[in-house]
KESE-32029 format. One line per field, with one value per atom (N, C-alpha, C): residue number from 1; x, y, z; atom name; chain. Coordinates in nm, 2 decimals, m for minus. Example, Ala and Ser with C-alpha at 12.3 -4.5 7.8 and 13.67 -1.06 7.14 Angstrom:
<sites>
seq <- 1 1 1 2 2 2 $
x <- 1.32 1.23 1.32 1.28 1.37 1.29 $
y <- m0.57 m0.45 m0.33 m0.22 m0.11 0.00 $
z <- 0.78 0.78 0.78 0.71 0.71 0.79 $
atom <- N CA C N CA C $
mol <- A A A A A A $
</sites>
This chain:
<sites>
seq <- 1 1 1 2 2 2 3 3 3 4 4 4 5 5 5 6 6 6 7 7 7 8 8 8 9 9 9 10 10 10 11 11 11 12 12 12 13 13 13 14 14 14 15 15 15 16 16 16 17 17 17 18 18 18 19 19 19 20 20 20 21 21 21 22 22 22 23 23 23 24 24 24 25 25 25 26 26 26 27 27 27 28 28 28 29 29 29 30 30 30 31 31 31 32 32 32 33 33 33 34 34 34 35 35 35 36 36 36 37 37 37 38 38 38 39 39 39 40 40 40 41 41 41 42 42 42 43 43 43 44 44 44 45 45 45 46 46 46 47 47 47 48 48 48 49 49 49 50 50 50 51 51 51 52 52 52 53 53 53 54 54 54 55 55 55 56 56 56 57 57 57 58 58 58 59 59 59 60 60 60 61 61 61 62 62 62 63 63 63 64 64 64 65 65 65 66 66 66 67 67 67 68 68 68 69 69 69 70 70 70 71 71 71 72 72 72 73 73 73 74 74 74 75 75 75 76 76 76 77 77 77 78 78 78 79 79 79 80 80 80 81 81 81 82 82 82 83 83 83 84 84 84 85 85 85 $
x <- 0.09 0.00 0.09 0.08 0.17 0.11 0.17 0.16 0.07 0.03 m0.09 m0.21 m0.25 m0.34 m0.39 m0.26 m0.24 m0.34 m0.25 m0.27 m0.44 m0.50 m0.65 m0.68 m0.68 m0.70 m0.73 m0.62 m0.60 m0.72 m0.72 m0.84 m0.97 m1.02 m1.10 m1.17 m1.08 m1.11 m1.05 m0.96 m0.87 m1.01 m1.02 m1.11 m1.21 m1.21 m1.33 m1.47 m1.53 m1.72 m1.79 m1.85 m1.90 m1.99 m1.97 m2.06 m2.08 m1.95 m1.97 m1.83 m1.80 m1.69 m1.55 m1.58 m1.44 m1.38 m1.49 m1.42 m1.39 m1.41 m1.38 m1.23 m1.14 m1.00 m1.01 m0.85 m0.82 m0.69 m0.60 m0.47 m0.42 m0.26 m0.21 m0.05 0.04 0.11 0.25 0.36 0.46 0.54 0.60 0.66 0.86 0.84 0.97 1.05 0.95 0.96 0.91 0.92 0.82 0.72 0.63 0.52 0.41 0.30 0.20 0.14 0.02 m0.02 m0.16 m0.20 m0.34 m0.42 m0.52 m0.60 m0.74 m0.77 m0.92 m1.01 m1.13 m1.23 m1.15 m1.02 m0.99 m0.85 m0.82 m0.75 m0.59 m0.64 m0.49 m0.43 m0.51 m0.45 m0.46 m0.29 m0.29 m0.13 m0.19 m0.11 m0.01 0.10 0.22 0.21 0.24 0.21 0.34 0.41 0.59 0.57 0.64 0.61 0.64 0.71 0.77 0.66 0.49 0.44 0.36 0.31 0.24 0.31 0.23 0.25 0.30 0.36 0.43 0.33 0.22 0.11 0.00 0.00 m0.10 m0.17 m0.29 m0.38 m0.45 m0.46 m0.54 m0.62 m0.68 m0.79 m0.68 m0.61 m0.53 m0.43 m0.40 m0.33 m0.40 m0.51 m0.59 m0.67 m0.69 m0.77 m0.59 m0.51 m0.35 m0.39 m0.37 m0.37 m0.46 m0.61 m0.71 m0.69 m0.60 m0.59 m0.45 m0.38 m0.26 m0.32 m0.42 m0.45 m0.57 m0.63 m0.72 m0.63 m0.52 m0.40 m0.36 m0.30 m0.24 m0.38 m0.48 m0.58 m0.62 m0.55 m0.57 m0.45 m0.33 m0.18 m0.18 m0.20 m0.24 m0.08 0.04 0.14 0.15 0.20 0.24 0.35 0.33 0.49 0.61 0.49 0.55 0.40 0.45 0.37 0.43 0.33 0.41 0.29 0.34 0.28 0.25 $
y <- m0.12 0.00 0.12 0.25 0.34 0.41 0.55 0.60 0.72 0.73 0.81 0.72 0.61 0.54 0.54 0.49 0.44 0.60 0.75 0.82 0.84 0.80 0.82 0.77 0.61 0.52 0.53 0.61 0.67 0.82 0.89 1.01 0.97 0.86 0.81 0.73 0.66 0.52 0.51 0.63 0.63 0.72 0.78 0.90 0.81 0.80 0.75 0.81 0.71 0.78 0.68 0.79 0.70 0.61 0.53 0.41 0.32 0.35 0.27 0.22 0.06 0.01 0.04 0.19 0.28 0.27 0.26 0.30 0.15 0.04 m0.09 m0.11 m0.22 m0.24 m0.39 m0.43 m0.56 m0.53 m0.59 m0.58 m0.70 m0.74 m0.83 m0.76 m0.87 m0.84 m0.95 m0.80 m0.90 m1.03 m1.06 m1.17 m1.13 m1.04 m0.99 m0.89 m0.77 m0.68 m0.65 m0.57 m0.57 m0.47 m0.53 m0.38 m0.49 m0.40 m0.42 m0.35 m0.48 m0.35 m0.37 m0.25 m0.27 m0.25 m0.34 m0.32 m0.30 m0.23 m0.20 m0.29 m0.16 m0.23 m0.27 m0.18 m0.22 m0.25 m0.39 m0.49 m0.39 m0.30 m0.23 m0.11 m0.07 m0.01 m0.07 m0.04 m0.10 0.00 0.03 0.10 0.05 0.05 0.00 0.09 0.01 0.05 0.04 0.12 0.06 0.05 m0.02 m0.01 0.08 0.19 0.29 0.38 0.38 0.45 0.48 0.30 0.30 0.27 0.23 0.21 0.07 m0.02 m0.09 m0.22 m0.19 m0.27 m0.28 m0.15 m0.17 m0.31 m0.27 m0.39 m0.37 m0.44 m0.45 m0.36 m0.31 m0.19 m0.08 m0.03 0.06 0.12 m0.01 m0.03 0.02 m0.06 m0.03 0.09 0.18 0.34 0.42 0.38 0.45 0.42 0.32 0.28 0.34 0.40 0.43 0.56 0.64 0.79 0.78 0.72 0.74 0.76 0.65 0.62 0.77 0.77 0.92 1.03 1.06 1.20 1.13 0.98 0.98 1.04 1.06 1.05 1.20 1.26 1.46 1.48 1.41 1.47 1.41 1.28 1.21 1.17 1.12 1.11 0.92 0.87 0.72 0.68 0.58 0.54 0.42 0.36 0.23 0.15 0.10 0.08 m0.07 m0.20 m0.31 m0.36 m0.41 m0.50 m0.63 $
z <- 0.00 0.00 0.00 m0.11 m0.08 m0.02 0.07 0.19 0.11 0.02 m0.02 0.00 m0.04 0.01 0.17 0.23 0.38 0.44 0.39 0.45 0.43 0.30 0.26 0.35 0.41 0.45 0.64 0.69 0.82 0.82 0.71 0.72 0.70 0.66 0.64 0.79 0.77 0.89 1.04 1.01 1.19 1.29 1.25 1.34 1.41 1.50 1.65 1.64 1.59 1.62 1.77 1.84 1.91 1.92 1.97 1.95 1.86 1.80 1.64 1.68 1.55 1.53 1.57 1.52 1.49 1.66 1.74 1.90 1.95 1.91 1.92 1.89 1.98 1.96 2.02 2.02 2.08 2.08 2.18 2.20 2.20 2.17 2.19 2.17 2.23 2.28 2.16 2.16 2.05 2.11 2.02 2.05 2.05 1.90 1.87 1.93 1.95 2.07 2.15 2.28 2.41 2.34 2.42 2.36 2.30 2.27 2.24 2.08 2.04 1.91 1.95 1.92 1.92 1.76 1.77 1.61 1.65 1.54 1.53 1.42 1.41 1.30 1.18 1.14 1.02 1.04 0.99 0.96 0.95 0.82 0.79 0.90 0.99 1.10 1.23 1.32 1.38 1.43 1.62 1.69 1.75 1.77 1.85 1.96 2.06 2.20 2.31 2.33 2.41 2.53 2.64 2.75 2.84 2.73 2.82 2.83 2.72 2.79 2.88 2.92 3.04 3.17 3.25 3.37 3.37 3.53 3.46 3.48 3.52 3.59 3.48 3.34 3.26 3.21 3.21 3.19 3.04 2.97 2.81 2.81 2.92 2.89 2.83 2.93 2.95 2.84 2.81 2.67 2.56 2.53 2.40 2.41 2.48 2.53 2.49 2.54 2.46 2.30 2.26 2.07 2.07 2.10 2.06 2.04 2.14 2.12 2.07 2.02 1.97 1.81 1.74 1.63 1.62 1.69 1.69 1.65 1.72 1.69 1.54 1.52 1.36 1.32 1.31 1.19 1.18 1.28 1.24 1.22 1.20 1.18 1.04 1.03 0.90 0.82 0.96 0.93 0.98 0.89 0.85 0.87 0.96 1.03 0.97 0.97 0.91 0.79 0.69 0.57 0.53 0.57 0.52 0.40 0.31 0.18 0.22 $
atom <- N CA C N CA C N CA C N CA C N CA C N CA C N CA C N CA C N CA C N CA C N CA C N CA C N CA C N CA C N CA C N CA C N CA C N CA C N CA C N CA C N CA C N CA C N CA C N CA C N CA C N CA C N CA C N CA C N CA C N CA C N CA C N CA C N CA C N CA C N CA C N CA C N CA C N CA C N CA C N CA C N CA C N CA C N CA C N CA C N CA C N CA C N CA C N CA C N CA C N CA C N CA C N CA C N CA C N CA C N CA C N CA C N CA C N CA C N CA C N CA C N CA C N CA C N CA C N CA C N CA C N CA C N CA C N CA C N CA C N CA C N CA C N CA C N CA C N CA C N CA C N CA C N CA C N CA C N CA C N CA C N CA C N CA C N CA C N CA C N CA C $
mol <- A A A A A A A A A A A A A A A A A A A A A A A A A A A A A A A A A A A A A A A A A A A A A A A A A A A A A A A A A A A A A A A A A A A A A A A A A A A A A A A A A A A A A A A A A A A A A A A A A A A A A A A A A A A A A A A A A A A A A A A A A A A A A A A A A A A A A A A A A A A A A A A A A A A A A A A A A A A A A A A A A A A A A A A A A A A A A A A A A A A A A A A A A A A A A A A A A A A A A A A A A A A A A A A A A A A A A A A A A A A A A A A A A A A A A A A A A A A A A A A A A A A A A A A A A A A A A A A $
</sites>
């Protein structure tokens, strides 16, 4: 996906409505590095989460309400970090 898409793709589909899909997440945790990603309604976005930003006790709620306002800020800056095929 090039990062003119990605970025359509984040101004479209990143932005949080309430009560709809868009505010729905799931977290899981890497294997390769510490940290966390969180994903939403849509498959192609998907927040990295470090441990340095929470607490050291964070719990999956805590985590995925971070990705959820992390991915809310990418979707008014509409800047793309990483883009894999």
């Amino acid at each position: 996906m090039p990062s003119t898409q990605a970025v359509a793709l984040l101004r479209i589909e990143g932005k949080i409505k309430a009560g709809s899909a868009s505010g729905d997440f799931s977290v899981s945790s890497l294997k390769e590095l510490p940290g966390w990603v969180v994903m939403f309604h849509r498959p192609e976005i998907l927040t990295y989460v470090s441990p340095d930003e929470v607490t050291r006790h964070a719990n999956e709620l805590e985590i995925g309400l971070l990705g959820r306002a992390k991915r809310q800020r990418d979707s008014e800056v509409l800047e793309v970090v990483h883009i894999e095929n």
